[in-house]
BANURO-541294 format. One record per atom (N, C-alpha, C, O): residue in one letter; y, z, x. Coordinates in steps of 0.1 Angstrom, whole numbers, padded with zeros to 4 digits, always signed. Each point is the difference from the previous one (the first is absolute). Layout:
BEGIN
AYZX;...
This chain:
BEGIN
X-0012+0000+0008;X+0012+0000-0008;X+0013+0000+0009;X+0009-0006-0005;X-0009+0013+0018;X+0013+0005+0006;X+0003-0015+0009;X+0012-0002+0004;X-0023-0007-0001;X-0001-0013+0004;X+0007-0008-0009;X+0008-0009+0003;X-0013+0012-0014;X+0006-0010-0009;X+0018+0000-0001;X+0009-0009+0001;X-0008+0021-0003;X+0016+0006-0001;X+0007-0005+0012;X+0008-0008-0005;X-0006+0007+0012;X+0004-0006+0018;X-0004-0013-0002;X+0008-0008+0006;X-0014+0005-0010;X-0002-0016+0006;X+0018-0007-0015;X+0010-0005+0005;X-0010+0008-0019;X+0008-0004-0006;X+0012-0002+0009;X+0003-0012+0002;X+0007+0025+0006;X+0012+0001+0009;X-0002-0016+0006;X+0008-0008-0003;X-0019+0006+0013;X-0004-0007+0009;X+0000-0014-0006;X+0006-0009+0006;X-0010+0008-0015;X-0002-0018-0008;X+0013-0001-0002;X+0004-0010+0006;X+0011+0019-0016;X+0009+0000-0003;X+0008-0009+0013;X+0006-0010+0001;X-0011+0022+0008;X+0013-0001+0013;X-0005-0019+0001;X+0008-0009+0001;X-0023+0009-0003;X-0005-0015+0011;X+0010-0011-0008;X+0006-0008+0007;X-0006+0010-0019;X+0002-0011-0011;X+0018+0004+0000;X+0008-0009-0003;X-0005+0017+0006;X+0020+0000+0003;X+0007-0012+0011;X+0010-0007+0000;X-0027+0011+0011;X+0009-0004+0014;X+0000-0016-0007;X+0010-0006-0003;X-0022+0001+0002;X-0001-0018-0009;X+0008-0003-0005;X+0006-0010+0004;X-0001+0017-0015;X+0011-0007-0008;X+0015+0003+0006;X+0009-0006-0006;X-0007+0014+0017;X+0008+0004+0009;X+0004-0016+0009;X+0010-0006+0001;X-0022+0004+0003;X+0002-0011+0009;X-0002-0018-0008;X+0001-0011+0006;X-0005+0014-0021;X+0002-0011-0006;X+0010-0001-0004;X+0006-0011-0002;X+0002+0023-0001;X+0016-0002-0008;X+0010-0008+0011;X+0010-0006-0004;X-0013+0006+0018;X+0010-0004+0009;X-0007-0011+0006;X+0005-0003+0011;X-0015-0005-0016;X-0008-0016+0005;X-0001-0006-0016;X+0001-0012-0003;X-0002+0020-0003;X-0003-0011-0019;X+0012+0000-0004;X+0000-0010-0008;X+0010+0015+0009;X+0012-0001-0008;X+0003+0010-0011;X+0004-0002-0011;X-0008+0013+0017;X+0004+0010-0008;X+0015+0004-0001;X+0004+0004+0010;X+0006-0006-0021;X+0012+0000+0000;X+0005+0017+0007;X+0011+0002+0004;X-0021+0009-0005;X+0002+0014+0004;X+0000-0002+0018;X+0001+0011+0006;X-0002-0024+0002;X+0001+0001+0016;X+0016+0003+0006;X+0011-0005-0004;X-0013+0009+0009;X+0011+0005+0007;X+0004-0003+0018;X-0005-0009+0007;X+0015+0017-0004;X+0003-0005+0012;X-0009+0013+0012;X-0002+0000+0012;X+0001+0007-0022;X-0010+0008+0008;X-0017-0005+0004;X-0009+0001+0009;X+0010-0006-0021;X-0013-0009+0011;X-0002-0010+0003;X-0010-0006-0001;X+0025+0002+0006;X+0001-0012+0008;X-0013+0001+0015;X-0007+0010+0000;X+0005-0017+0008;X-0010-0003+0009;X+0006-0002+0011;X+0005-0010+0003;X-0004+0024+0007;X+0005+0002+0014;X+0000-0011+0011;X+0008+0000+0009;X-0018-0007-0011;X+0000-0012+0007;X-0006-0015-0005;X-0012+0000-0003;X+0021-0014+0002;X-0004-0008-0005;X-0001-0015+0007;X+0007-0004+0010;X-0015-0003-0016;X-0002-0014+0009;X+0005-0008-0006;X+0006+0005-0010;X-0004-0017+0011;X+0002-0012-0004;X-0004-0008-0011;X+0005-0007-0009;X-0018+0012+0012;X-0011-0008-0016;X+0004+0009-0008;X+0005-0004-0011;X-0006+0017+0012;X+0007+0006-0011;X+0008-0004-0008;X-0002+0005-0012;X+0011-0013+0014;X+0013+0002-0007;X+0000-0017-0011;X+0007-0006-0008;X-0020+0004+0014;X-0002-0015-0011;X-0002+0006-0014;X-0008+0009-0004;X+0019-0017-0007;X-0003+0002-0012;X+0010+0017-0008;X-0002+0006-0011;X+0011-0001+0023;X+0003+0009+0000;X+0013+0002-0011;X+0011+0001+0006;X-0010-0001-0015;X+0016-0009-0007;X+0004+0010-0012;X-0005+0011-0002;X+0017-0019-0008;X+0002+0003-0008;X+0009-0010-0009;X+0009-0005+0007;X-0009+0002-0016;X+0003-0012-0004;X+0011-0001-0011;X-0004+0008-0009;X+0012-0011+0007;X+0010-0006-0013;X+0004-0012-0002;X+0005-0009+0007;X-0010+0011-0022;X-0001-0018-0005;X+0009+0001-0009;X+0000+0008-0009;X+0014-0020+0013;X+0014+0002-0009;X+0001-0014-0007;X-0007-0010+0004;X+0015+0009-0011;X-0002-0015-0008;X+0016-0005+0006;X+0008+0005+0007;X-0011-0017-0015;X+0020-0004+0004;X+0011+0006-0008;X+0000+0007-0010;X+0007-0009+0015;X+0017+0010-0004;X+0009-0009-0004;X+0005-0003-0011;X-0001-0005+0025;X+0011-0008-0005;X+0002-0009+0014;X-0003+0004+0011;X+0008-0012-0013;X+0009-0015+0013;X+0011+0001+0003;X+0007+0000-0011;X+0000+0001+0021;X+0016+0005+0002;X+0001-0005+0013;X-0009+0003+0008;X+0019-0012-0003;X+0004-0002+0015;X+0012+0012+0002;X+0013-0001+0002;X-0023+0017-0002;X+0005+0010+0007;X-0011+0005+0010;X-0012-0002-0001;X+0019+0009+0010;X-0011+0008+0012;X+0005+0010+0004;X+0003+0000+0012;X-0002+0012-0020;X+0008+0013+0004;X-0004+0006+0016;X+0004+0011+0003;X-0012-0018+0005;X-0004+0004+0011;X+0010-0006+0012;X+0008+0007+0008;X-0010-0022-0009;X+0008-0009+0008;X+0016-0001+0000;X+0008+0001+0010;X-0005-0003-0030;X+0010-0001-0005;X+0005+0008-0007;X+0007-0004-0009;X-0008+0019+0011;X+0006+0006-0009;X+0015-0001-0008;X+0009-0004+0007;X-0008+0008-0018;X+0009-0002-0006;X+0010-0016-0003;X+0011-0001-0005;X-0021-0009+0011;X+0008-0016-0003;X-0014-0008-0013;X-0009-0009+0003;X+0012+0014-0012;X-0008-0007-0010;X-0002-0017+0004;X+0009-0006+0006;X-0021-0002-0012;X-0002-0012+0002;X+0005-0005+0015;X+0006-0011+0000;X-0007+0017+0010;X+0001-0002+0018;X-0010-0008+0002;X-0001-0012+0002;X-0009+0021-0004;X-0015-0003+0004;X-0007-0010-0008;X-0001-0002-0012;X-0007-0008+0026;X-0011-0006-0012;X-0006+0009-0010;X-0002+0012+0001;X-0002-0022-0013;X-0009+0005-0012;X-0013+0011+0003;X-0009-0003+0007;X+0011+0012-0011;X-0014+0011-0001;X-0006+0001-0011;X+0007+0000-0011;X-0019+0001+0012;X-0007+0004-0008;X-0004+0016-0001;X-0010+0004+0007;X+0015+0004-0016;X-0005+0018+0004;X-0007+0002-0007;X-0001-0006-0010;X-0011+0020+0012;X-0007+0003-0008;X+0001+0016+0002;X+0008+0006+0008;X-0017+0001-0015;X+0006+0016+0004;X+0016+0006-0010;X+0002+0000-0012;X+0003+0004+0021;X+0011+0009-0009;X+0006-0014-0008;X+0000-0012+0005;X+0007+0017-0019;X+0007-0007-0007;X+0012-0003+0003;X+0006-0010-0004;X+0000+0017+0011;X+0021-0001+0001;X+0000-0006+0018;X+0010+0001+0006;X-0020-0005-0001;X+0005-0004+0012;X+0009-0011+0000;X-0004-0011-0005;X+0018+0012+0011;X+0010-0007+0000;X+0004-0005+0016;X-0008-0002+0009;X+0021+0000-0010;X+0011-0003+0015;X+0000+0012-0002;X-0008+0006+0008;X+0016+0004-0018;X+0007+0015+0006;X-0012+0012-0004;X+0003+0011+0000;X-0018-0017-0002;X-0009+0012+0005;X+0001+0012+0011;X-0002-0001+0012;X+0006+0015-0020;X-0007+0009+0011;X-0012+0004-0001;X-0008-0006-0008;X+0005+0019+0018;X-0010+0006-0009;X+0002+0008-0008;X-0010+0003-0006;X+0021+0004+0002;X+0003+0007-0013;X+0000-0007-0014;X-0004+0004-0011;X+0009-0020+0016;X+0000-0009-0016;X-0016+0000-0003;X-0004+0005-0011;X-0006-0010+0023;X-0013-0007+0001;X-0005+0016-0007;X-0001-0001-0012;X-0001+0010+0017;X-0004+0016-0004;X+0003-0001-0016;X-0008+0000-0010;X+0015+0001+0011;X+0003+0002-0017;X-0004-0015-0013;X+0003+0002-0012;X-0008-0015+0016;X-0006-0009-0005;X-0017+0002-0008;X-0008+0009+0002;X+0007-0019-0008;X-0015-0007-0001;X-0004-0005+0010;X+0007-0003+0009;X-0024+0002-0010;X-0005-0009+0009;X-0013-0010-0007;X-0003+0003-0012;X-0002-0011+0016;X-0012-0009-0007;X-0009+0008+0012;X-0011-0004-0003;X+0011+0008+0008;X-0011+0005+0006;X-0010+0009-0010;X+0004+0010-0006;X-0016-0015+0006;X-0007+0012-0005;X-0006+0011+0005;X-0007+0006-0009;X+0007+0000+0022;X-0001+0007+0007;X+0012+0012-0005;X+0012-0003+0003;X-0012+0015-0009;X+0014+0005-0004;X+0004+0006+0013;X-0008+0004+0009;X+0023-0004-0009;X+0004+0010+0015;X+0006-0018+0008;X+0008-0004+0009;X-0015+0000-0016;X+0004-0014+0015;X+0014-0008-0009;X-0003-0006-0011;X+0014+0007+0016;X+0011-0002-0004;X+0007-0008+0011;X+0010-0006-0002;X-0019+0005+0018;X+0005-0010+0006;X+0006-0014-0001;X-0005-0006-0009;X+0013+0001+0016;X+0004-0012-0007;X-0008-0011+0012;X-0001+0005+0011;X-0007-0021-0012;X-0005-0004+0005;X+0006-0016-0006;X+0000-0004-0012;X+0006-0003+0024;X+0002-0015-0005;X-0007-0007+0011;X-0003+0005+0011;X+0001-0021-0015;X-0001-0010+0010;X+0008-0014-0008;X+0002-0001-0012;X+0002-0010+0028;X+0003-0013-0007;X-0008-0001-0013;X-0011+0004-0003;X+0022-0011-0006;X-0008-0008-0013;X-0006-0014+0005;X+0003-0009+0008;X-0012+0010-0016;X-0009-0011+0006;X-0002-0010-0011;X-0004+0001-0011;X+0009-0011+0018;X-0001-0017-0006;X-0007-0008+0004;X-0003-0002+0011;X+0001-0005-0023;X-0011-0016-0002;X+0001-0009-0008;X-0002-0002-0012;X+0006-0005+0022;X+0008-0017-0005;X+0015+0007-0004;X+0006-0004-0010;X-0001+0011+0015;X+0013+0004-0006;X-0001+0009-0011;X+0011+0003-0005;X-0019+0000+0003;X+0001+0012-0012;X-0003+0012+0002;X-0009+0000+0008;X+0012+0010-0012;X-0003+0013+0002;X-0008+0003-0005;X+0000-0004-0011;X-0015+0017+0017;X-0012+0004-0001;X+0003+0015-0003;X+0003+0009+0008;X-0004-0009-0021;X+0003+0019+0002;X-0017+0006+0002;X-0010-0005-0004;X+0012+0015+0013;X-0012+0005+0004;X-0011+0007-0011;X+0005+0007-0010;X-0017-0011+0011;X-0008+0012-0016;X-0001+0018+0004;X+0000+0010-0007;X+0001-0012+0020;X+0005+0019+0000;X-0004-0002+0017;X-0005-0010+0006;X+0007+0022-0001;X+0002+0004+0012;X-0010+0014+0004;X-0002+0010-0008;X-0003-0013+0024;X-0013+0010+0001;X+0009+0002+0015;X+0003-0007+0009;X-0003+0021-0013;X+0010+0010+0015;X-0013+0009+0002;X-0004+0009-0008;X-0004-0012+0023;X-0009+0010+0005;X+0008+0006+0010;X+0008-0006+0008;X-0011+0021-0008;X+0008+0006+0009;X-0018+0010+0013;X-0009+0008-0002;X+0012-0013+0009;X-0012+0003+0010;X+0001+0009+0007;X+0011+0005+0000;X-0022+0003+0011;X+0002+0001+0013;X-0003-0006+0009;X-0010-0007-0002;X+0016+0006+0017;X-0006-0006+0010;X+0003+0005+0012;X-0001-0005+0010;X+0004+0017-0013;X+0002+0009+0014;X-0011+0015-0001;X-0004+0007-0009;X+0002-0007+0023;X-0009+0012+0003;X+0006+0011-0007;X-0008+0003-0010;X+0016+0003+0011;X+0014+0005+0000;X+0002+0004-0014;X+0000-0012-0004;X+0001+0019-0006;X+0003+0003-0013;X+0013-0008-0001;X+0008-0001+0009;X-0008-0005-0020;X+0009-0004-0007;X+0009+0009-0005;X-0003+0012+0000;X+0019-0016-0008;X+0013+0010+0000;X+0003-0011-0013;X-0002-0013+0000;X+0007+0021-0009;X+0009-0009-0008;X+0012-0009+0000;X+0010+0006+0004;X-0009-0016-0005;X+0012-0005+0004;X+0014+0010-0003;X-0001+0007-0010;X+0010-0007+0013;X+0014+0003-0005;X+0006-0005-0013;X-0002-0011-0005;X+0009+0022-0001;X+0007-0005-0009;X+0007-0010+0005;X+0003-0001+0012;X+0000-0010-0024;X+0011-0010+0007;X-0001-0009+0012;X+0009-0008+0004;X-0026+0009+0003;X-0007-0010+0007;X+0006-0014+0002;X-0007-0006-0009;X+0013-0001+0013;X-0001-0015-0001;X-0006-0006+0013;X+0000+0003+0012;X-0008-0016-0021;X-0006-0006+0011;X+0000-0016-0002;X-0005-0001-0012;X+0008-0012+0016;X-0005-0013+0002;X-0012+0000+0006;X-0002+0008+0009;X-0007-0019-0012;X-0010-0002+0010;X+0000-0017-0002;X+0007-0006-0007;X-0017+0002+0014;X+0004-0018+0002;X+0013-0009+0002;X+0010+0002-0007;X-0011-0007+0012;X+0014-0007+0004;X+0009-0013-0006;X+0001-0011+0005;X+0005+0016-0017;X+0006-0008-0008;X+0008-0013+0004;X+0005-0008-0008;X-0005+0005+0027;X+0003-0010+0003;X-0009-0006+0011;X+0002-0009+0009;X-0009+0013-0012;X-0012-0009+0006;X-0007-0014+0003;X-0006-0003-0011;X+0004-0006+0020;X+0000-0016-0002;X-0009-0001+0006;X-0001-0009+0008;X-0010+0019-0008;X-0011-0008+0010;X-0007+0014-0008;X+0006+0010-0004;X-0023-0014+0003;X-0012+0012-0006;X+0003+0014+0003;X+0002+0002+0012;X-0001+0003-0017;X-0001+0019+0003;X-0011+0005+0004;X-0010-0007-0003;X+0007+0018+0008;X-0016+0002-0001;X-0003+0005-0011;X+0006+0008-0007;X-0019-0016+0006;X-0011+0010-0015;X-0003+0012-0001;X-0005+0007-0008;X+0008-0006+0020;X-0003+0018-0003;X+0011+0001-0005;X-0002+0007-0010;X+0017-0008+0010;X+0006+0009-0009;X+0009-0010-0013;X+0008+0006-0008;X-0010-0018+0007;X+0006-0008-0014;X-0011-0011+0000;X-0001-0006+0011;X-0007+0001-0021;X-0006-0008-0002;X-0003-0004-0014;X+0006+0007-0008;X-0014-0020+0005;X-0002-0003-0013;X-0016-0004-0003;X-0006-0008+0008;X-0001+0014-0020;X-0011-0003-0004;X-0002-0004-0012;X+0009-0001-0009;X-0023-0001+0008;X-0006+0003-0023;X-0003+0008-0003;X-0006-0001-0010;X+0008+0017+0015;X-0009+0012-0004;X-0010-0001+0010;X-0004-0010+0007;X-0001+0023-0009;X-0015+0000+0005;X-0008-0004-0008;X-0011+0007+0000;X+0011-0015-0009;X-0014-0008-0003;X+0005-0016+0001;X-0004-0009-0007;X+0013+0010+0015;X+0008-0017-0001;X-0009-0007+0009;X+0002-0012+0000;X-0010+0016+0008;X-0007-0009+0010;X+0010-0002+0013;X-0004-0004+0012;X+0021+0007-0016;X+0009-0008+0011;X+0007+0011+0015;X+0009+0008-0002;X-0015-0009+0014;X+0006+0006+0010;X+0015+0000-0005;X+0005-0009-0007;X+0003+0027+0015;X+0009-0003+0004;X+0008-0013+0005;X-0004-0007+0009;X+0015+0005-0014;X+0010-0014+0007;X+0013+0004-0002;X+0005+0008-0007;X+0000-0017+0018;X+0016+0003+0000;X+0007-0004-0006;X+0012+0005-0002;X-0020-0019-0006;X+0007-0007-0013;X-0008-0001-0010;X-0012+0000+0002;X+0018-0001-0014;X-0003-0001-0013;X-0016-0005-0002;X-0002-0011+0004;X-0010+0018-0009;X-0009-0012+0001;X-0006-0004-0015;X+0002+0009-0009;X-0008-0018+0005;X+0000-0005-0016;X-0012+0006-0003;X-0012-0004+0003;X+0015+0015-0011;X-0014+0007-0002;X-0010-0010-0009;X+0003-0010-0007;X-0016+0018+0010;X-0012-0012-0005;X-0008+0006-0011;X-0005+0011+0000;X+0002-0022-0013;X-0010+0005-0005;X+0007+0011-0012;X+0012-0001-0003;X-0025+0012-0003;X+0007+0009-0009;X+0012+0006+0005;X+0007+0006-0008;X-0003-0008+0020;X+0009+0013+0007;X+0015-0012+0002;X+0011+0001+0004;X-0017-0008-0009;X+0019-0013-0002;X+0008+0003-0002;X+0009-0008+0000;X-0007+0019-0003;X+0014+0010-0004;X+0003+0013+0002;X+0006+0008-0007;X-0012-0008+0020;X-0001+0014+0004;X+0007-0001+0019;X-0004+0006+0010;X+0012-0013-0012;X+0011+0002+0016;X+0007+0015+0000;X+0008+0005-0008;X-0012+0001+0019;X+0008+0012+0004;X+0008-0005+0012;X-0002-0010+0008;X+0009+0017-0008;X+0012+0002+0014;X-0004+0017+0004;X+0001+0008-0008;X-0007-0005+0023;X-0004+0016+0007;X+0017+0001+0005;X+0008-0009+0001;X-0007+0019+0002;X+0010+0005+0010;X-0003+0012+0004;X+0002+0008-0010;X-0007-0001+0021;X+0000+0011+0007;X+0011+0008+0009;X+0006-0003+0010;X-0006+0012-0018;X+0014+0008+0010;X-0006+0011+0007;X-0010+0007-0004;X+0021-0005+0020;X-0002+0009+0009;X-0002+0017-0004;X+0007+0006-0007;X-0017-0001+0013;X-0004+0018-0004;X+0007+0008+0011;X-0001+0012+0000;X+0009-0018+0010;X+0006+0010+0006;X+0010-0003-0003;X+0004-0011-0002;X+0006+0029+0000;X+0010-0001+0004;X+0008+0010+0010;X-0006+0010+0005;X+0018-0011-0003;X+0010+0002+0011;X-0001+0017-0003;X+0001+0007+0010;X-0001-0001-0019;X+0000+0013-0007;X+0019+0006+0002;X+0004+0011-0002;X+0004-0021+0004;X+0013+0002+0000;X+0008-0009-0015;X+0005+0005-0010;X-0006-0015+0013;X+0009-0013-0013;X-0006-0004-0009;X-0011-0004+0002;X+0017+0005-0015;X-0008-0005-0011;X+0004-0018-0002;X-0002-0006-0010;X+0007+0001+0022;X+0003-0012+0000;X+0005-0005+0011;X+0004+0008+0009;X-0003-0021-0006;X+0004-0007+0015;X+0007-0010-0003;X+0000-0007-0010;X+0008+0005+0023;X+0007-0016-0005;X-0004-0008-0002;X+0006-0008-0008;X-0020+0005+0012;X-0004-0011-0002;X-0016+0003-0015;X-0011-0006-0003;X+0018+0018-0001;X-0013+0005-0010;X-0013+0000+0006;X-0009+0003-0008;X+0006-0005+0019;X-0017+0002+0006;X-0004+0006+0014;X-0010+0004+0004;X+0024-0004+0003;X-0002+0014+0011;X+0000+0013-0001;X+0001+0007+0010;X-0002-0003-0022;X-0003+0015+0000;X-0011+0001+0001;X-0005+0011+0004;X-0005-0023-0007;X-0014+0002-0006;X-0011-0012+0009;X+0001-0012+0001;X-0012+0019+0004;X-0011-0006+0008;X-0010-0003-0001;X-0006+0010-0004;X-0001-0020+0005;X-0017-0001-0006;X-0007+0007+0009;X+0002+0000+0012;X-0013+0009-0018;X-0005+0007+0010;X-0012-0006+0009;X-0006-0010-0004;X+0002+0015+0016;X-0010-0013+0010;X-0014+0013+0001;X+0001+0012+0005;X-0010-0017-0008;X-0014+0005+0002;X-0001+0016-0007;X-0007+0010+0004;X+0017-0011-0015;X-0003+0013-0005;X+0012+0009+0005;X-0001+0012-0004;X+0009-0013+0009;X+0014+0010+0010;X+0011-0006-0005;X+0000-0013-0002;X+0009+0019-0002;X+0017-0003+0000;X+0001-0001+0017;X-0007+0004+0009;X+0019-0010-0009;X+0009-0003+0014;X+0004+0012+0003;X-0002+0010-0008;X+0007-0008+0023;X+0008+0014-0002;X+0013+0000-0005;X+0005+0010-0004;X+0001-0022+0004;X+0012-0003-0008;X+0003+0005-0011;X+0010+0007-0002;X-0018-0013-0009;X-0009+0003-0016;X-0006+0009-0002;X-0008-0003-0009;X+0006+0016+0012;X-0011+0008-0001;X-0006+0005-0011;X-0010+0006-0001;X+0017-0009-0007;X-0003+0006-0014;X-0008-0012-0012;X+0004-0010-0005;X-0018+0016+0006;X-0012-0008-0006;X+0006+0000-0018;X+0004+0010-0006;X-0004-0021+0001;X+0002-0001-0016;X-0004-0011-0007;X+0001-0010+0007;X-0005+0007-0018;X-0012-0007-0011;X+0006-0013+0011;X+0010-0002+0007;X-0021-0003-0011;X+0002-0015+0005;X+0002-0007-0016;X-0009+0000-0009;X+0018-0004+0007;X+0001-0011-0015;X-0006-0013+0005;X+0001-0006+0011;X-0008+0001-0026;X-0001-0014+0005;X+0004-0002-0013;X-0003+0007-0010;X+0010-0016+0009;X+0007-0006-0016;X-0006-0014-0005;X+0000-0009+0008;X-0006+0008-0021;X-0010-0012+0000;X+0003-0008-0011;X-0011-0003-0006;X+0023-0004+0000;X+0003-0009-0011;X-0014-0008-0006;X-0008-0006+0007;X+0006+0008-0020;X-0005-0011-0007;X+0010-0009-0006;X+0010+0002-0006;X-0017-0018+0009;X+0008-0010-0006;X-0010-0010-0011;X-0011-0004+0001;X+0021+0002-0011;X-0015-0010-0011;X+0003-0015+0006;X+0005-0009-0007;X-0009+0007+0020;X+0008-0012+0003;X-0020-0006+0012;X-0010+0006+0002;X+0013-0021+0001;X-0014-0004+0005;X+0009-0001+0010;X-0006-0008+0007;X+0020+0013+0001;X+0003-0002+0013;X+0000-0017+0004;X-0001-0008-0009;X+0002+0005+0023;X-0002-0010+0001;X+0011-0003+0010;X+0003+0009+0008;X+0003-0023-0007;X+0006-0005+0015;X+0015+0001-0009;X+0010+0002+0007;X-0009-0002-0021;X+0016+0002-0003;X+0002+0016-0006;X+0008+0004-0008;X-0016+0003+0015;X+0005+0013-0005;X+0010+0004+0011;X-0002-0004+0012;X+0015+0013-0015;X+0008+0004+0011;X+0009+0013+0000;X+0005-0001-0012;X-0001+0009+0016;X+0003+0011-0003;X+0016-0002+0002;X+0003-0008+0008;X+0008+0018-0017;X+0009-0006-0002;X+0012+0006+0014;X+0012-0003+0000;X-0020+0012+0009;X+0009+0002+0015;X+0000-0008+0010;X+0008+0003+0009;X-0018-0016-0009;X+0002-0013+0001;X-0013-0011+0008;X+0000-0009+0008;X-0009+0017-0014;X-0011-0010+0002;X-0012+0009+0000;X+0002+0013+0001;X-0011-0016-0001;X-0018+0007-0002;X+0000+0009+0012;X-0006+0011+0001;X+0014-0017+0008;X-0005+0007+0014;X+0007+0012-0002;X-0003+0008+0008;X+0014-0004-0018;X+0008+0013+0000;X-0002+0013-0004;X+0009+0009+0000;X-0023-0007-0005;X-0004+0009-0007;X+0005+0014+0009;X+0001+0001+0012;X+0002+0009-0024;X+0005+0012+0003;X+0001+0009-0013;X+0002-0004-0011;X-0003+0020+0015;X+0005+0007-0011;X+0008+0014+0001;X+0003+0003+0012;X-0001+0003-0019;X+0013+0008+0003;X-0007+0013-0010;X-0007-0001-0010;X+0012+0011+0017;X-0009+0016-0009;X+0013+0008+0000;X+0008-0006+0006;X-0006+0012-0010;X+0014+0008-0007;X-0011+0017-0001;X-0007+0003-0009;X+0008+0003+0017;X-0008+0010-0006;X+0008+0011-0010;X+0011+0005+0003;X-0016-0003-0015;X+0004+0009-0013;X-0011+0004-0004;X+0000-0001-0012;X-0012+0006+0017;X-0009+0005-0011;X+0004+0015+0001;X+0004+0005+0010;X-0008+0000-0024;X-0001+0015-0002;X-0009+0005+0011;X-0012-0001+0001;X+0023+0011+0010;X-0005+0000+0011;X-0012+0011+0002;X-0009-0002+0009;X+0010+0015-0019;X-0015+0003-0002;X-0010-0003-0005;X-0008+0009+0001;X+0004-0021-0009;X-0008-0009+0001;X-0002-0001+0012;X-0008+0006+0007;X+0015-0016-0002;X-0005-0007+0012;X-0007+0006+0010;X-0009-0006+0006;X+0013+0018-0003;X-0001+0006+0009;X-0013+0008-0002;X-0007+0003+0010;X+0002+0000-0024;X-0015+0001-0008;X-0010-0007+0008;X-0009+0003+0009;X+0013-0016-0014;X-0008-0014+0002;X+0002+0001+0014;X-0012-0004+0003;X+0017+0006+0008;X-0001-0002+0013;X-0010+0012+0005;X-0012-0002+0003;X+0016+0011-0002;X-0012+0014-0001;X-0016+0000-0004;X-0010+0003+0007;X+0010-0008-0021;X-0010+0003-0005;X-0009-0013+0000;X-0012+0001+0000;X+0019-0013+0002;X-0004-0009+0003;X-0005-0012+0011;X-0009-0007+0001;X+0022+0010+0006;X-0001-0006+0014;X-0008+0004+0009;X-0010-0004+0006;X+0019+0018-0005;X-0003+0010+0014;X-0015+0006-0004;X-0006+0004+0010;X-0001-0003-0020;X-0009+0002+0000;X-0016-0010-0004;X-0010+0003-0006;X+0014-0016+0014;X-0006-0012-0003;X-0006-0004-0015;X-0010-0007-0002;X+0017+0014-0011;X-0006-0009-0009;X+0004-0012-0001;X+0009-0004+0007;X-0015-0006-0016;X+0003-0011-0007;X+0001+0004-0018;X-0009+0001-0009;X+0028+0000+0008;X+0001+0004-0011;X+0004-0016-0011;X+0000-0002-0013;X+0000-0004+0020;X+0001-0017-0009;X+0013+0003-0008;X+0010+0007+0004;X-0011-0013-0015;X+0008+0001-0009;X+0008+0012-0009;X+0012+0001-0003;X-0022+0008+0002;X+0002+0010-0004;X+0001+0002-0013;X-0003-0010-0007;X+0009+0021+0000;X-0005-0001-0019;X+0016-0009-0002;X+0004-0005-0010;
């Protein structure tokens, strides 16, 4: 009998520690930053994310990043994410807006060129923002009021695919390319435009003159010593109902120009949730409710 009584404590404790160590590998929303993983590799961090899928907002040749405060300066954008992003966007206007994001808390603002074919304008069917890790290094929330460009809106020769490229989806059959390619088959209408933005930053400026030297792509898992401060890697991913092709062109002045621009405003204890509970402790939270 006194066997029996002891062994109960013992099965309890066995079956705690299990669900202890499934809550922080299955996606238990109760993971924390306490049981983040003292030391981490590389392969780890595949599939490591968190996701917001925002629809379209609206088209405006404004860029409160580049051009603040000079309405219609800028080539045409297409934005998705917060509702009021303008020319005279702060983050107090952006804070206090809507957003098409369904992800709640994500109030960031996110634009790229509008994109045309044969001369017409392609409004996007919605927009897929993965925010990753790729540093050994725990990840940090970005800053209120964050700004960042990535890709080079004057660009005349390919960019690399690792950080702006164009496909059909992953079920398009079509490699990465630097230009437009005519998606094939069921997937004829499924052209994206990628853009990846840099995870390091300067841990001083929430902006630069040239909007992209505060901020560093990190190399084999390390920020620079420049950059030191590890944060989501965004990759910004347009859907278009369009089959792409040799007259599609973007309106900052040609296919080769792809680029996009992040305004950071999310409700910053959200974010800072999702970076903790998410990142730094290698789940794959996807989409989320």
């Amino acid at each position: 009998m006194s066997r029996r009584r002891a062994a109960a404590p013992v099965l309890t404790l066995a079956i705690a520690a299990v669900t202890a160590v499934t809550s922080v590998h299955a996606g238990s929303p109760r993971a924390t930053a306490a049981n983040a993983p003292t030391q981490v590799r590389l392969g780890q961090l595949a599939g490591v994310n968190f996701v917001s899928v925002c629809g379209f907002s609206h088209r405006a040749g404004d860029d409160p990043i580049v051009f603040p405060g000079q309405p219609g300066v800028s080539h045409d954008h297409t934005f998705v994410g917060n509702t009021s992003t303008s020319a005279f966007s702060t983050l107090t206007t952006l804070s206090e807006a809507e957003t098409t994001c369904r992800r709640p808390g994500d109030t960031a603002a996110y634009w790229m060129p509008t994109l045309l074919v044969n001369g017409a304008v392609v409004t996007p069917l919605s927009a897929t923002i993965y925010y990753r890790r790729r540093t050994l290094a725990p990840t940090q929330p970005f800053p209120a009021g964050l700004k960042i460009v990535a890709g080079n809106s004057h660009a005349t020769s390919p960019q690399s695919v690792r950080r702006v490229f164009w496909n059909c989806g992953v079920l398009g059959g079509v490699a990465p390319s630097a230009t437009p390619p005519t998606c094939p088959g069921p997937f004829a209408r499924g052209l994206r435009l990628h853009v990846r933005f840099p995870d390091c930053w300067n841990g001083k400026t929430l902006d630069s003159a040239d909007h992209a030297g505060h901020m560093a792509y990190s190399v084999a898992g390390a920020c620079p010593a420049s950059h030191p401060v590890p944060v989501p890697a965004i990759a910004v991913i347009f859907h278009y109902p369009t089959t792409g092709g040799p007259t599609t062109t973007l309106s900052s002045g040609g296919p080769l120009t792809g680029h996009a621009d992040f305004f950071n405003a999310w409700n910053q204890t959200t974010l800072a949730r999702l970076v903790t509970d998410c990142l730094d402790v290698l789940r794959h939270c996807g989409r989320g409710a």
